[in-house]
C-alpha distance (Angstrom), angle and dihedral (degrees) to the residues before:
residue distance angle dihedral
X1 . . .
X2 3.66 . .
X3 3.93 111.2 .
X4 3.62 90.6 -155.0
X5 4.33 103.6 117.3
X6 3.92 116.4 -154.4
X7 3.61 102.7 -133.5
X8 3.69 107.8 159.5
X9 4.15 118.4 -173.9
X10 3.25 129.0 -119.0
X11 3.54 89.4 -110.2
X12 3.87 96.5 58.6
X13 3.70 81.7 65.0
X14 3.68 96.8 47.2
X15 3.74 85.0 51.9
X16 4.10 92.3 52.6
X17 3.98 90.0 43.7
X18 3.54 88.7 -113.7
X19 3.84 141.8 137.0
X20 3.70 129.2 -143.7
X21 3.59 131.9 -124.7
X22 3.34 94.2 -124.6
X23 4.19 130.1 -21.0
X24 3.70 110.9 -132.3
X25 3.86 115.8 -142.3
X26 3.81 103.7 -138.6
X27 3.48 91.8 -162.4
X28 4.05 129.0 -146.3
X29 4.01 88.1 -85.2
X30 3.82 91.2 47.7
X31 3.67 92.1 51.2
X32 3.78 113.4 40.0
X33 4.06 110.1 19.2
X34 3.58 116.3 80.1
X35 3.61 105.2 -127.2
X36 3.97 95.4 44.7
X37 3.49 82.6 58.7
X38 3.53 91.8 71.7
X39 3.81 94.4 47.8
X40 4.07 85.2 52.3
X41 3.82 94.3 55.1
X42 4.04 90.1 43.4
X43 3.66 87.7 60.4
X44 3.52 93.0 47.0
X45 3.24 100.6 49.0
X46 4.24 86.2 52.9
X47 3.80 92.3 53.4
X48 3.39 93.1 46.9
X49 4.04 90.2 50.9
X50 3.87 89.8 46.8
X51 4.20 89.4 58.6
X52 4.37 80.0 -115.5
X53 3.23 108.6 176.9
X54 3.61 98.3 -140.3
X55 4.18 145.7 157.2
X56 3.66 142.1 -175.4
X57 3.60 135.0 -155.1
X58 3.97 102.8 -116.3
X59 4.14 112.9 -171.4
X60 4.37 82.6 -3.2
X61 3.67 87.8 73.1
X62 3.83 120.1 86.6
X63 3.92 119.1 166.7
X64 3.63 122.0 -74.1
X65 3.82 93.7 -109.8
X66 3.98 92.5 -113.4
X67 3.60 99.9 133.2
X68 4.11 93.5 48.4
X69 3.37 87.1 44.2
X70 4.32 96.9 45.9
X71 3.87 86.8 45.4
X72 4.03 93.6 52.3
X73 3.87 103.3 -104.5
X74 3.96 93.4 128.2
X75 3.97 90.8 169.3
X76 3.88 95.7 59.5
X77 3.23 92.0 46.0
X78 3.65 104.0 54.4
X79 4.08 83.0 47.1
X80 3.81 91.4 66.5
X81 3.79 93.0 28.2
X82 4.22 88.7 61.8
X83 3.70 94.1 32.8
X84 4.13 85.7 57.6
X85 3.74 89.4 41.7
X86 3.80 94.3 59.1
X87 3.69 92.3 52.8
X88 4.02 94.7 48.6
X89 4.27 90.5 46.7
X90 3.82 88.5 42.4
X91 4.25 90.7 57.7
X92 4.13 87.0 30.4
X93 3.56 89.5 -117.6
X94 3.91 105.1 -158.8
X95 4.14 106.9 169.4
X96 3.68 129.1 23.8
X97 3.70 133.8 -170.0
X98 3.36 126.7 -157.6
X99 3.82 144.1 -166.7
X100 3.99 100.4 -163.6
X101 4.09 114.5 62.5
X102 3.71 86.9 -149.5
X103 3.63 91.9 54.4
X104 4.16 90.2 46.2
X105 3.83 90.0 44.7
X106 3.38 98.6 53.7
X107 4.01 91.1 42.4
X108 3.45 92.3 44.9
X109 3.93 104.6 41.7
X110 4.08 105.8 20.7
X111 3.82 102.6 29.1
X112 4.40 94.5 72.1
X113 3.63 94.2 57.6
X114 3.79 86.9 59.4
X115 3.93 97.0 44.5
X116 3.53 95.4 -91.0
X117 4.32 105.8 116.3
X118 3.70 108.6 164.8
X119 3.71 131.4 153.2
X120 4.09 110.1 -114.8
X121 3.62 139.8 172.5
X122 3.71 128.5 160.6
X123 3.86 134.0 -99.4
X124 3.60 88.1 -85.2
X125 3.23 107.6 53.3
X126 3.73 94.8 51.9
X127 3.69 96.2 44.1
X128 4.12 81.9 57.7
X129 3.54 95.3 42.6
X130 4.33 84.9 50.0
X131 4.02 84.8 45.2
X132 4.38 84.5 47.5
X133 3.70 89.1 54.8
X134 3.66 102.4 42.4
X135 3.58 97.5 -108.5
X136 3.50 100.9 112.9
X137 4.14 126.8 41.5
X138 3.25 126.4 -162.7
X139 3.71 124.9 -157.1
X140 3.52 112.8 -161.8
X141 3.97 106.3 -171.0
X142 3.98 94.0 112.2
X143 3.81 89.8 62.6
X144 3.55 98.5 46.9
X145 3.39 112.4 145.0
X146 3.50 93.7 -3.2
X147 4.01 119.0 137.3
X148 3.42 118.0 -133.9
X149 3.56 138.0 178.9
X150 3.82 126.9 -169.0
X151 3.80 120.3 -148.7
X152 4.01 110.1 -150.5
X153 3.76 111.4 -126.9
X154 4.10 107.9 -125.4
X155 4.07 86.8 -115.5
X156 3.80 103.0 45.7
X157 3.71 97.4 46.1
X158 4.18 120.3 20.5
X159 3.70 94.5 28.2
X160 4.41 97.2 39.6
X161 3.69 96.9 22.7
X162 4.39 83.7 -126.4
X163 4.00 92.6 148.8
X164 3.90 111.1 132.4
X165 4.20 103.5 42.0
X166 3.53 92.3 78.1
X167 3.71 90.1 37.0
X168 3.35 90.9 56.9
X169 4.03 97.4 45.4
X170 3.95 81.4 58.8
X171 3.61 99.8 55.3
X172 3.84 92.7 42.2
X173 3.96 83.5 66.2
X174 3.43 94.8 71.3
X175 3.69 87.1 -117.3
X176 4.20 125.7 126.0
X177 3.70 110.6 -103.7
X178 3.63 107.7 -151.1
X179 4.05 113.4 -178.8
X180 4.11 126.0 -143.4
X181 3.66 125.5 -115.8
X182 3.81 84.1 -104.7
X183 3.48 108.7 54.3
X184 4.01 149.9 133.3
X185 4.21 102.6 -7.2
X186 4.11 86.9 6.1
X187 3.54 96.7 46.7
X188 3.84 118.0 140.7
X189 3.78 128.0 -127.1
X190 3.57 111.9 -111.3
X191 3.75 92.5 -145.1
X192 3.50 97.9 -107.0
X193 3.77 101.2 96.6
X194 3.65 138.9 86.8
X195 3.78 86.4 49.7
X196 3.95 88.4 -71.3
X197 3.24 83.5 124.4
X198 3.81 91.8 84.2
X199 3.73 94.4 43.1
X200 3.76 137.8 81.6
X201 3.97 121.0 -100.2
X202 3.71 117.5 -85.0
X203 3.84 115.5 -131.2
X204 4.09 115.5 -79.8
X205 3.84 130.7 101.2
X206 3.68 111.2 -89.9
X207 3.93 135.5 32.4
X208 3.80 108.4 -110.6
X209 3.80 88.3 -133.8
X210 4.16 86.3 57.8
X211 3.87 81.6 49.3
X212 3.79 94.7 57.6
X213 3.53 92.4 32.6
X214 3.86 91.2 62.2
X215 3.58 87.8 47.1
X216 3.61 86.5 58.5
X217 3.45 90.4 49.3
X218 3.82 90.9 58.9
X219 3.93 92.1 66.3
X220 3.90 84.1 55.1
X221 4.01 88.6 -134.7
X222 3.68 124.6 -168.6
X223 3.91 81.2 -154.8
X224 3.99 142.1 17.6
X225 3.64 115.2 -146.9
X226 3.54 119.4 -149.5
X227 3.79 133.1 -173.4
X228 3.67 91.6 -165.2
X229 3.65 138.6 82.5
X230 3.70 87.4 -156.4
X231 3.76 95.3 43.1
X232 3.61 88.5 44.5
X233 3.85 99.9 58.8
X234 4.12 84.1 39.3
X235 3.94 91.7 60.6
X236 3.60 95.0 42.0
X237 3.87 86.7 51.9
X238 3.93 90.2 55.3
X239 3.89 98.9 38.9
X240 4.34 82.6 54.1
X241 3.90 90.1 50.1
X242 3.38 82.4 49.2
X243 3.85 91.6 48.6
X244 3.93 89.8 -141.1
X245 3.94 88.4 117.2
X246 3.99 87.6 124.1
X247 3.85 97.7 49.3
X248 3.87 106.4 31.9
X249 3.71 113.0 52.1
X250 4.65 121.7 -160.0
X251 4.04 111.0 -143.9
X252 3.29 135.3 171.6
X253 3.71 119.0 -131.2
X254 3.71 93.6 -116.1
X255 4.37 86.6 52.4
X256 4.10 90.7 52.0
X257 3.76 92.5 48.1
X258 4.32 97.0 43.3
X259 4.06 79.7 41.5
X260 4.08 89.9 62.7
X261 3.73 94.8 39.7
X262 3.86 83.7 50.1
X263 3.34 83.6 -132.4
């Protein structure tokens, strides 16, 4: 397998006269931290299997503004939200696809009062709506067996109502989905949001991320999904306080999905 990713820009289109099908927002996560990295090139590797005509922005992109926004500095974030907007209007960016719920919530619920009206869902969505249409198969024999529960990021599911894609993803890997006491509507935080996840602990008696990951625990999972870079470095925190690193495994969806293509 050749670990070469086609990833053309934005501007390679431009340059061809031609439009994506949809431009996937890598996301500051996605690009720069270590571990999103591997969620990015998951994803990748998935549109690329489903024939998805895709593109990203490269150096255009700039983060959505989220955490200046979640941590109260409205005027920063409307500086990168209009800078990003001008880029998406000038390539007539219609749909987006995302990997990060804070990057899709903020695209999808802040960016139209500022000019910026696109359609977006996140990575799981389209990967069901490819796996709806029959461009996408999944083969589930690797998770066979396996339980797995999936923790709802804060921005996917109570704040866009986006419960049962991922859900969905999980079951079609043959795998037994088993759900936390905290989940869908009821789901906990894992910490991370609300840009706290740049920002020391507050004073109390227990990381919220140790919290959920106990919860976890509870299902006694062989893996925790995640559908968020945030949530994803969150859970691994709490399953290494834990020191259970070698029997509980964190994944995002798009990881369990490439890992049964072998892709």
């Amino acid at each position: 397998m050749s670990d070469v990713l086609k990833v053309p820009t934005m501007a390679e289109f431009m340059a061809q006269g031609k439009q994506p099908e949809v431009l996937f927002w890598v996301g500051c996560a996605g690009s720069f931290d270590d571990r999103a990295k591997k969620i990015t090139k998951a994803f990748v590797k998935l549109l690329n299997k489903a024939n998805v005509e895709f593109a990203v922005l490269g150096t255009e992109e700039s983060c959505t503004g989220d955490p200046a926004k979640r941590s109260g500095n409205e005027f920063l974030f409307q500086m990168q939200a209009v800078t990003n907007i001008e880029v998406l209007n000038a390539y007539e960016i219609k749909k987006i696809v995302t990997a990060c719920p804070h990057c899709f919530n903020t695209l999808k619920n802040e960016y139209p009062s500022l000019g910026g009206n696109y359609e977006v869902v996140h990575h799981t969505q389209l990967l069901k709506s490819l796996l709806d249409d029959g461009r996408l198969s999944i083969e589930g024999g690797k998770f066979k067996g396996k339980r797995i529960t999936f923790h709802d990021p804060c921005y996917l599911g109570r704040a866009n109502n986006v419960y049962e894609a991922p859900r969905e993803l999980i079951k079609k890997l043959d795998a037994e989905l088993v759900e936390m006491k905290n989940c869908k509507r009821n789901g906990l935080c894992c910490g991370a949001g609300g840009a706290q996840m740049f920002k020391e602990s507050e004073k109390g008696d227990k990381e919220i991320n140790v919290e959920r990951t106990e919860q976890a625990m509870e299902t006694t999972p062989d893996i925790i999904a995640a559908g968020c870079p945030f949530c994803n470095t969150m859970m691994t925190d709490g399953i290494k306080v834990k020191e259970k690193e070698t029997e509980i495994a964190v994944m995002d969806i798009a990881e369990l999905i490439a890992t049964a293509q072998d892709l």
